[in-house]
Residue, then its C-alpha position, 0 to 999 in steps of 0.5 A: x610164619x616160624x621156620x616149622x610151618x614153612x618146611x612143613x608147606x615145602x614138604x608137601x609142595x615136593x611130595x605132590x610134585x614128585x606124584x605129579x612126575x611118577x603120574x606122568x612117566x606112568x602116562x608117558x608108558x601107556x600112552x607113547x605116540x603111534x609111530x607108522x611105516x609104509x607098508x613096502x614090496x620087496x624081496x629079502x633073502x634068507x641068509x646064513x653067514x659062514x667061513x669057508x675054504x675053497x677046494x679046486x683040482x690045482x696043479x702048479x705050473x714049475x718051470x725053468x727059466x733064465x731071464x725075465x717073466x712077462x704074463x701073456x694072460x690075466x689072473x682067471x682067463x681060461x687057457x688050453x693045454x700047453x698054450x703059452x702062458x708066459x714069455x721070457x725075456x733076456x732083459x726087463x727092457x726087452x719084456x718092456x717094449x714087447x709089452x708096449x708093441x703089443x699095446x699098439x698092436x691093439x690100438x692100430x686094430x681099433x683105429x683100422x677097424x674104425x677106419x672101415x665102420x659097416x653099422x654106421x647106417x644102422x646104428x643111431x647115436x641114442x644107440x651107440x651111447x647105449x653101447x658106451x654105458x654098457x661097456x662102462x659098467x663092465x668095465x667099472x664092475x672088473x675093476x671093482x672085483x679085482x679082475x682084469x680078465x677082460x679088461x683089454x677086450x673091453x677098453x677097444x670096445x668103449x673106444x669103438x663105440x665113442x668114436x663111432x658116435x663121434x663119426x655119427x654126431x659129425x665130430x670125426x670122419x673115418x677117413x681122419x683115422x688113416x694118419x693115425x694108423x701110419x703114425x702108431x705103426x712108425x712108432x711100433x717098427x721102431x721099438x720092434x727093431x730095437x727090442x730083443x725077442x723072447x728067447x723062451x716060454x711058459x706053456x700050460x700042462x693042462x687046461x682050466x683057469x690061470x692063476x700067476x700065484x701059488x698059496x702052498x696050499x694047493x694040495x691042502x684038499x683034493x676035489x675028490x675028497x671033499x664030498x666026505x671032509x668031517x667039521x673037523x677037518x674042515x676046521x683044521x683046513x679054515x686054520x692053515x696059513x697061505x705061504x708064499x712057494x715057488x712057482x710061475x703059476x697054477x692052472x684050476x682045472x676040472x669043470x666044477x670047484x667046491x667050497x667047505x663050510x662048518x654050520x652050526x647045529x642051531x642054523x641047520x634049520x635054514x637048510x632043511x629041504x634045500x639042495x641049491x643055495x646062491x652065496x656070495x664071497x664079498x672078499x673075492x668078487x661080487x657075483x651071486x654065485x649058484x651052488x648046490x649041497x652036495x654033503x652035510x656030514x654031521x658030528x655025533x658029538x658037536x652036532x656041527x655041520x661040515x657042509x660042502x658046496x659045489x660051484x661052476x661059476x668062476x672069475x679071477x677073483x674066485x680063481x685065487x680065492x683061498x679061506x673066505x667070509x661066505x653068505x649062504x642065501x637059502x631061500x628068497x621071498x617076495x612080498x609087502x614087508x611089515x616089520x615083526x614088531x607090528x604084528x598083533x594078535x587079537x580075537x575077532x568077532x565075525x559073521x558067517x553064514x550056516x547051510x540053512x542060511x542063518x547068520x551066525x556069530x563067531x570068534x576067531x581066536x589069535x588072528x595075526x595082522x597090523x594096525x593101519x591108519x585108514x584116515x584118522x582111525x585105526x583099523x585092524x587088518x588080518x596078514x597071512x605070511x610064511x616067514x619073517x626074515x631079518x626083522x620083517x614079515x613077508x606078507x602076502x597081498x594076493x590070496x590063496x581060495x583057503x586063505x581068502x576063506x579064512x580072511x576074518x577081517x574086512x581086508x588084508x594089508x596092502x600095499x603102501x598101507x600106513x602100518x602102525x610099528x609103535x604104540x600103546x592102547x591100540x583098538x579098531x576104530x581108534x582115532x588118532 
């Protein structure tokens, strides 16, 4: 066989391979594997992610003093007109110890006050260990947000409520509590006889929220005005730089606080029709916090937003909370979630019944629904939903008098159904 004959044969053996490999890609592309996801309930959110700028009615709170500082409040705590909201002492160790007087202070009141339990009758073990989990939450959720507001009111009540299921298991008795007190007092008259008093204070001039730091940008925007601020404005506050002032503090006052926001024109949509939102400042708390739009106040020019938001809801985080990251929830929506790229439309053929009683034939053009795998076939079934959120469709499974009226296919989805997200070649009745 000469050298000609054999690249002629060679040549041939690659062309029919390289139609073998176009052929199969080809099938590959019309003919993927069904891929199906259970048809799940829940509830997503309509979410518009934005900047925004806190605005509250501040007033610094400048004092005078010659000597050291010890806070008598947390960040956030709410305090009254001209209530003590700092000690001063001559020295770092006098305002040492009168702190560590007052952490025994709390100590003896919880060990008295379970020296004396009056609930032991009525409350059960299963139900102190109830009240330890609660408490451990609040606790772990302060902490997690950065405020510490409660955080004493709470350590006393997780220590009341181990002790007393140690008394109830049979662990303690009330009466051991006794040699503590005395001890915890002893070392209280100790460090009381050699500690110097504060020789002064820092008194609040009015009453609201507490905040021990000072951004300079307190008189930035004034709570009066922010109802009326242009996109503009609203930027140029979003620009500014916090700086460190002088100051022992500040004091939020006014009931309600509010939040300044550029939207773009091509998210107004999310708002139309909305006056109360929820929105979260991952940044400075973890509360959902309730709001309501009081301005949009549009650019003829830019077509952007300044929206502004008015608050109640109030912790230390969002207390000292100045220029934040903000996720405006619009709308929530329940339902059997389906995600968009399983929705399907075809025309179907159905029955249905005329005044004289006569069957007759129709076709309803375009019906959205999803393919489910009913056995080991594929069974199209109509979906009636309102909105599609984050990839999915909310569909419904209870149906309106209308919508079961225009139910064209035997069922709609339900839950836990199979739902086909991917696949090529699908039709009713197709085995799998």
């Amino acid at each position: 066989m000469n050298g000609r004959k054999i690249q002629r044969i060679a040549a041939v053996l690659l062309t029919v391979l390289l139609l073998c490999y176009v052929g199969y890609q080809i099938y590959l592309a019309n003919h993927r594997g069904i891929v199906t996801e259970l048809a799940m309930y829940g509830t997503v959110s309509d979410t518009v992610q934005a900047r925004g700028y806190l605005i509250r009615e501040e007033s610094v709170v400048d004092a005078s003093y010659s000597g050291v500082l010890s806070y008598r409040v947390a960040d956030g705590t709410r305090v009254a007109k001209d209530g003590v909201i700092a000690d001063v002492f001559s020295s770092e160790r006098d305002a040492s110890v009168q702190n560590q007087i007052a952490q025994l202070d709390r100590e003896i009141d919880i060990m008295e006050e379970l020296s004396r339990p009056t609930d032991l009758f009525s409350v059960t073990p299963a139900m102190a260990g109830t009240q330890i989990n609660m408490t451990m939450n609040q606790l772990l959720a302060q902490v997690r947000d950065n405020d510490f507001s409660r955080f004493e009111e709470l350590k006393k009540d997780l220590l009341s409520a181990l002790n007393r299921r140690q008394m109830l298991m049979g662990d303690e008795m009330a009466g051991e509590y006794s040699q503590r007190i005395v001890e915890l007092t002893q070392q209280r008259n100790a460090l009381a006889s050699s500690a110097g008093n504060a020789i002064g204070s820092v008194t609040a001039p009015k009453a609201g929220y507490f905040v021990s730091t000072v951004d300079g940008l307190e008189s930035a925007a004034v709570s009066e005005e922010a109802a009326h601020l242009t996109a503009e404005q609203v930027k140029a506050l979003l620009a500014l730089e916090p700086s460190a002032s002088a100051g022992v503090g500040k004091i939020c006052s006014g009931f309600n606080w509010y939040i300044a926001c550029v939207i773009p024109d091509a998210d107004m949509w999310h708002f139309e029709g909305v006056e109360d939102v929820e929105f979260t400042i991952p940044a400075a708390s973890s509360a959902v916090i309730p709001g309501k739009i009081v301005a949009e106040n549009r650019d003829a020019e830019t077509g952007e937003v300044a929206m502004i938001l008015e608050c109640s809801y109030m912790d230390a985080g969002l207390a000292s909370a100045r220029n934040e990251d903000i996720a405006i929830s619009v709308h929530t929506y329940s339902g059997v979630l389906v995600r968009e790229s399983a929705l399907r439309f075809r025309d179907i053929a159905y029955t249905e019944t005329d005044e004289n009683g006569n069957e007759v034939e129709k076709v309803a053009e375009n019906v959205r629904g999803v393919y489910v795998l009913n056995g080991r076939q594929l069974e199209f079934v109509q979906v009636f939903t309102e909105r599609t959120v984050n990839g999915y469709a909310i569909c419904k499974t209870e149906l309106s008098d209308t919508e079961q009226a225009s139910l064209v296919t035997e069922n709609t989805i339900r839950l836990y159904d199979n739902v086909v997200t991917e696949g090529t070649d699908l039709y009713d009745g197709k085995p799998v």
